[in-house]
N, C-alpha and C positions, 0 to 999 in steps of 0.2 A: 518473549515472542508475542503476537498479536493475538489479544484474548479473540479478537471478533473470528477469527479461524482455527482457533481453540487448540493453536500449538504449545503442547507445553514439554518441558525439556526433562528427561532421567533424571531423576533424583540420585546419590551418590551412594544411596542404599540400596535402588535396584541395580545400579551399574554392578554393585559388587557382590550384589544377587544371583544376577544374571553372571557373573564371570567364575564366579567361584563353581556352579553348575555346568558352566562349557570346561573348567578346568580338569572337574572330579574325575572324568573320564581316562583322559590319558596320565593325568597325573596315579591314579590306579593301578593303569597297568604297567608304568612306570617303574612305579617300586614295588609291584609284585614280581614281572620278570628281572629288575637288577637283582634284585631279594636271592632269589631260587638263584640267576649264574653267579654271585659270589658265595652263595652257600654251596656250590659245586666244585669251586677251586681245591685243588687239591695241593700239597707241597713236598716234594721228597728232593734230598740228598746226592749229588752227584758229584765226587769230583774237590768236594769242600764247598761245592754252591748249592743253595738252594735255587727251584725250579718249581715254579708254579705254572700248573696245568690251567690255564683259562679257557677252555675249548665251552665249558658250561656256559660265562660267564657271553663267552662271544655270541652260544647261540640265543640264550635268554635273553641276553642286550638285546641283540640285532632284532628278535619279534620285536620286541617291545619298543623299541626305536619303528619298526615299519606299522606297526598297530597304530604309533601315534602320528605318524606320518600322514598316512590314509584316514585317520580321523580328522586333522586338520584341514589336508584340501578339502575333502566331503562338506566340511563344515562353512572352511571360508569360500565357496561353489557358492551353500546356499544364502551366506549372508551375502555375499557380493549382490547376489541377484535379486533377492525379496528383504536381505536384510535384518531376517531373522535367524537367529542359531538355536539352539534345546534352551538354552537360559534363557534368552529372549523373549522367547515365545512363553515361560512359565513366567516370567516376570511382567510380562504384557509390557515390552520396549521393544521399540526398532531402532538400526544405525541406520545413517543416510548420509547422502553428499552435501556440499554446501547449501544446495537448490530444494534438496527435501529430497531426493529420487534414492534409488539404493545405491550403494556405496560403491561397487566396482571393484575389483579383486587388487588391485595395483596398492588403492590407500589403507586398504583391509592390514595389504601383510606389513606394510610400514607400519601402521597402529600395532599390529603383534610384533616387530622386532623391539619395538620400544617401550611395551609392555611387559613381553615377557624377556629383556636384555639380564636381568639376572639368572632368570633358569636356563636362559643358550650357556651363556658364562660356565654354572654349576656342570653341565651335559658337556661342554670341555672341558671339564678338569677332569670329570668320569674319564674322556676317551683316553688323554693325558694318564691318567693311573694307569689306565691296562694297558699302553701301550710301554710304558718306562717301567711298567710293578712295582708302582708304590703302591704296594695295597697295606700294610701296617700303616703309612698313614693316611691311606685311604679316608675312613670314616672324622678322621681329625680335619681334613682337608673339604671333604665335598659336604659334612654336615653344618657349619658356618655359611657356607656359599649358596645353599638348598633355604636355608633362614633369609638370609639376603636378598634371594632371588624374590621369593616370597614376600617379604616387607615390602619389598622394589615397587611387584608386580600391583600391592593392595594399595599401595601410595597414589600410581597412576591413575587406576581406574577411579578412585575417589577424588583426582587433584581437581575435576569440577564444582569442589565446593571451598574452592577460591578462586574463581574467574569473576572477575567485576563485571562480566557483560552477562546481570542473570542467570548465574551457574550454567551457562551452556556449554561449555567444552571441559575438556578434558587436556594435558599436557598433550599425549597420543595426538584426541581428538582435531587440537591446532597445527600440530606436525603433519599430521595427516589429511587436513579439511575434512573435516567427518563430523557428526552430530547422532543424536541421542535424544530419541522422541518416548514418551510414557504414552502408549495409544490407549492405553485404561481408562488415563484421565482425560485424555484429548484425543484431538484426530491424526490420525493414520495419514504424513504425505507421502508414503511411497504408496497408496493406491488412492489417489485423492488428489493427484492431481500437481504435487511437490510443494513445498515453502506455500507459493500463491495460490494453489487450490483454486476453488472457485470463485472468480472476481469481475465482479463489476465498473462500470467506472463510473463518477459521479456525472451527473445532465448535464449533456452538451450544451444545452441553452441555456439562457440568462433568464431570470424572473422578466415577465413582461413589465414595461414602463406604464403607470398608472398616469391618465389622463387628468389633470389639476388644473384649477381656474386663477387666471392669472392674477394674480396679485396686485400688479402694478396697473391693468386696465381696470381695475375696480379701485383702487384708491385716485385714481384721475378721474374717474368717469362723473360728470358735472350731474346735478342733480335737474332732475325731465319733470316740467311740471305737464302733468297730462291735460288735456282740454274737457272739461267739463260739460257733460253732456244738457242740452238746452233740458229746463225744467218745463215741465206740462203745462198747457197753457190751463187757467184758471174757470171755472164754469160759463158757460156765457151768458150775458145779461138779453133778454126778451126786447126784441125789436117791436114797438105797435105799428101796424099794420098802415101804409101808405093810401092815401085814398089817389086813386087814379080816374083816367077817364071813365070806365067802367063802373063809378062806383065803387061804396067800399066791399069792393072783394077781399077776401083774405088772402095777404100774400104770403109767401112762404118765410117762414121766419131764417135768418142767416146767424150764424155765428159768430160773433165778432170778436176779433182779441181784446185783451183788455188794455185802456190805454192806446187804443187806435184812435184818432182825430178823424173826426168826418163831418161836411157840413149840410148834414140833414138829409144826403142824396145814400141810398142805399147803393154799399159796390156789389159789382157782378160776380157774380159765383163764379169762384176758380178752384180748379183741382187743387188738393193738397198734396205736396211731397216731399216725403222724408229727407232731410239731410245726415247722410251719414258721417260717423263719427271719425276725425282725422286722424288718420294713419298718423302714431308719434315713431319714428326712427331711432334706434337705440345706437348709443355713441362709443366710438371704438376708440382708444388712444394711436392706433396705426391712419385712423379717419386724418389724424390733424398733418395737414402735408407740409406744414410750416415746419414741423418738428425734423424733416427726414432733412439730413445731410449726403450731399451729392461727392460720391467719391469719383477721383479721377479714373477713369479705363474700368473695366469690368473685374469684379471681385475672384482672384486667386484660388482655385480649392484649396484646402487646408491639407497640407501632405499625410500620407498615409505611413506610419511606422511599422518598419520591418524589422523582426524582433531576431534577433542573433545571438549565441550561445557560443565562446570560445573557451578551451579545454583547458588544462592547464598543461598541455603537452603545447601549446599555439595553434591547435587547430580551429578552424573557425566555420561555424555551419550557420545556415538559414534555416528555420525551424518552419517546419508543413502547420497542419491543425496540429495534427495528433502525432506524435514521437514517442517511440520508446526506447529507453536507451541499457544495456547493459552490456555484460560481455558477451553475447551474441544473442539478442533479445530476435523474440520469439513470438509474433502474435496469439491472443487467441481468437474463438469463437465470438466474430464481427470485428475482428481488429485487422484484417487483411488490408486495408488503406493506408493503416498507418506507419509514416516515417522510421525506419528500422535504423539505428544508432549505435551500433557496436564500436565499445571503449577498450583498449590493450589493457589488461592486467594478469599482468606475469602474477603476483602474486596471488590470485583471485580472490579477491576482498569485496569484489563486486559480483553480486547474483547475476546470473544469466540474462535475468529480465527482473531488471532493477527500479527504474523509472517509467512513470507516465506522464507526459510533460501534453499539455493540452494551451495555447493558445491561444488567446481571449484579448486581444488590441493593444490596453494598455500593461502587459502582463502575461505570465501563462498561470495555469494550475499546474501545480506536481504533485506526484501521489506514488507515494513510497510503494513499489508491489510487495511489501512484505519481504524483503530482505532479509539476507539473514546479518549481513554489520552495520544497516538500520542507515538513514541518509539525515539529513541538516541543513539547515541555510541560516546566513549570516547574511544580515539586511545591511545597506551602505552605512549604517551610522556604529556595526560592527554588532550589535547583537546576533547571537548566535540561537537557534532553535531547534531543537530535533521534531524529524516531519514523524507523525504518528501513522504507523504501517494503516494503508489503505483507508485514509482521509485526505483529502485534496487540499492544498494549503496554498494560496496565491502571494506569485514570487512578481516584485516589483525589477525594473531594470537596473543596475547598479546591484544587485544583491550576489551573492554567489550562493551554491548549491554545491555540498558534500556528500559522496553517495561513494559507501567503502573506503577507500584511499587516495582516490580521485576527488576535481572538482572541476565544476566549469563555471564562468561569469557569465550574466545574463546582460544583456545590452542590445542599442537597437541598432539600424542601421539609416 
């Protein structure tokens, strides 16, 4: 079972734990009261026949047949309902249905017909004695049959420690769809919730896409030689002073670049102004319009895949987001949206709410809810894998999906 829900299954020692404990009781008063009416038989002479009085034997029987009677329903009342019996409960195990829930009184007494099918046996050859008087060989007869029943009974309840599926059942247990939980060691589904307990489902959303520099505009992208900003002009060399009509007055000295040609006449002062520095334009490879190829008529969208799911009965469905599918699958708490999928299984090999089938374009996720005969997929090149209870495993188109005894192929449309 799924460690992450910490299901874990009877051990074959408390089974026979716990049974030998629900047994001690009637088996007790069993052969206390047959004990006491065959020690009341009486036999006298009549006639050349002998005549045995069993009036004891019928009334000691009969308690003791209605004592165990009344212990039994009493008992399988409360396991049907909670699941536990007196054994059970000292042995800290529960029985349950395929789903986890409790067991329901119908698969209870099929499990006890076929558990206890030797002590019915041995409690007919009893009625058989007293009814014919074979009592001489009474004890020769019902004492073989009483060993029998017994070996029968301890065989069953331990045949869970040869089931290949993780010791989970039992001979009974599969005749009956019934299961066997140690809530000591793990958790309690018949108050918790059944098989799936409490579950989540894995993020709806994809990891966001990380924004990356193209690759290809940076290995084209031609090499920018930048413009060089002009260098400072050099200090100025000392103009001497012009003699004008005024005499030599001192004129204002100007600043000359260097390397300027002038023939002797001093130029007029003009404002200075900055030239700024030219904007260089960074180069695109989408820039070069030589490159772009003209298709005829306007570009197609690219079709949308519609992802479909056909049974292996031929039914064919269209899958929503979110799907779940079993034999009568069941939302829980925030699953009310999702696509409800119920599959026919006469034999119920499939959980109630089996599948979580989620969606995602090229593909869905599915995600075993914890089943109890566990699901698989076989990828198109025929590998097969078993999906791990309550991990999302993404199924490609072409693959199929095995879930209990069923399957369906995933494909688009």
């Amino acid at each position: 079972m799924a460690v992450n829900l910490q299901l874990v299954p009877a051990a074959a020692g408390k089974r026979l734990g716990a049974a030998v404990i629900d047994w001690l009781p009637p088996l007790a008063v069993l052969v206390i009261t047959f004990a006491l009416g065959f020690a009341g038989i009486t036999r006298t002479r009549s006639g050349g026949f002998i005549i045995y009085d069993t009036g004891s034997l019928v009334l000691f029987g009969g308690i003791g047949l209605g004592l165990t009677l009344v212990y039994l329903f009493v008992v399988m009342g409360w396991e049907a309902r909670t699941g536990k019996t007196p054994g059970n409960v000292l042995m800290g195990i529960r029985s349950a249905d395929n789903d986890g829930y409790a067991p329901g009184a119908a698969p209870l007494f099929l499990r006890g017909l076929i558990t206890g099918a030797g002590i019915l046996l041995t409690l007919l050859a009893a009625i058989l004695v007293v009814v014919f008087q074979w009592f001489a060989a009474a004890f020769i007869v019902l004492g073989p049959l009483v060993l029998v029943g017994a070996a029968w009974a301890v065989v069953v309840v331990v045949s869970n420690s040869w089931d290949k599926n993780g010791r989970l059942r039992g001979w009974h247990d599969a005749a009956a769809k019934t299961l066997a939980f140690d809530v000591k060691a793990g958790r309690n589904p018949i108050t918790s919730g059944g098989i799936q307990g409490p579950y989540s489902f894995a993020p709806l959303d994809l990891p966001p896409v990380q924004q990356v520099v193209s690759p290809v505009a940076g290995a084209n992208a031609p090499k920018i030689m930048r413009a060089q900003p002009p260098a400072p002009n050099p200090a100025p060399h000392p103009v001497p002073p012009v003699p004008g009509p005024a005499g030599p007055a001192a004129a204002p000295v100007m600043a000359v670049p260097f390397g300027t040609a002038h023939s002797g006449a001093v130029p007029a002062a003009a404002p200075v102004r900055t030239v700024p520095e030219p904007r260089v334009q960074q180069w695109h490879a989408d820039d070069d319009v030589d490159r772009t190829q003209v298709r005829g008529g306007p570009a197609a969208p690219a079709p949308v895949a519609v992802l479909r799911i056909r049974l292996d009965d031929g039914r064919d469905f269209q899958l929503d987001r979110s799907v779940l599918v079993g034999r009568n699958p069941v939302g829980q708490a925030g699953e009310q949206q999702a696509q409800l999928l119920a599959v026919d299984d006469p034999g119920r090999s499939i959980s109630k709410t089996h599948l979580h089938l989620l969606t995602d374009g090229a593909g869905i996720w599915v995600t075993d809810r914890n089943s109890t005969n566990g699901s698989a997929v076989t990828t198109p090149d025929g590998h097969r894998t078993p999906l791990q209870p309550g991990v999302p495993a993404f199924v490609t188109p072409g693959s199929s999906v095995h879930f209990g005894d069923r399957t369906f192929y995933l494909g688009q449309a």
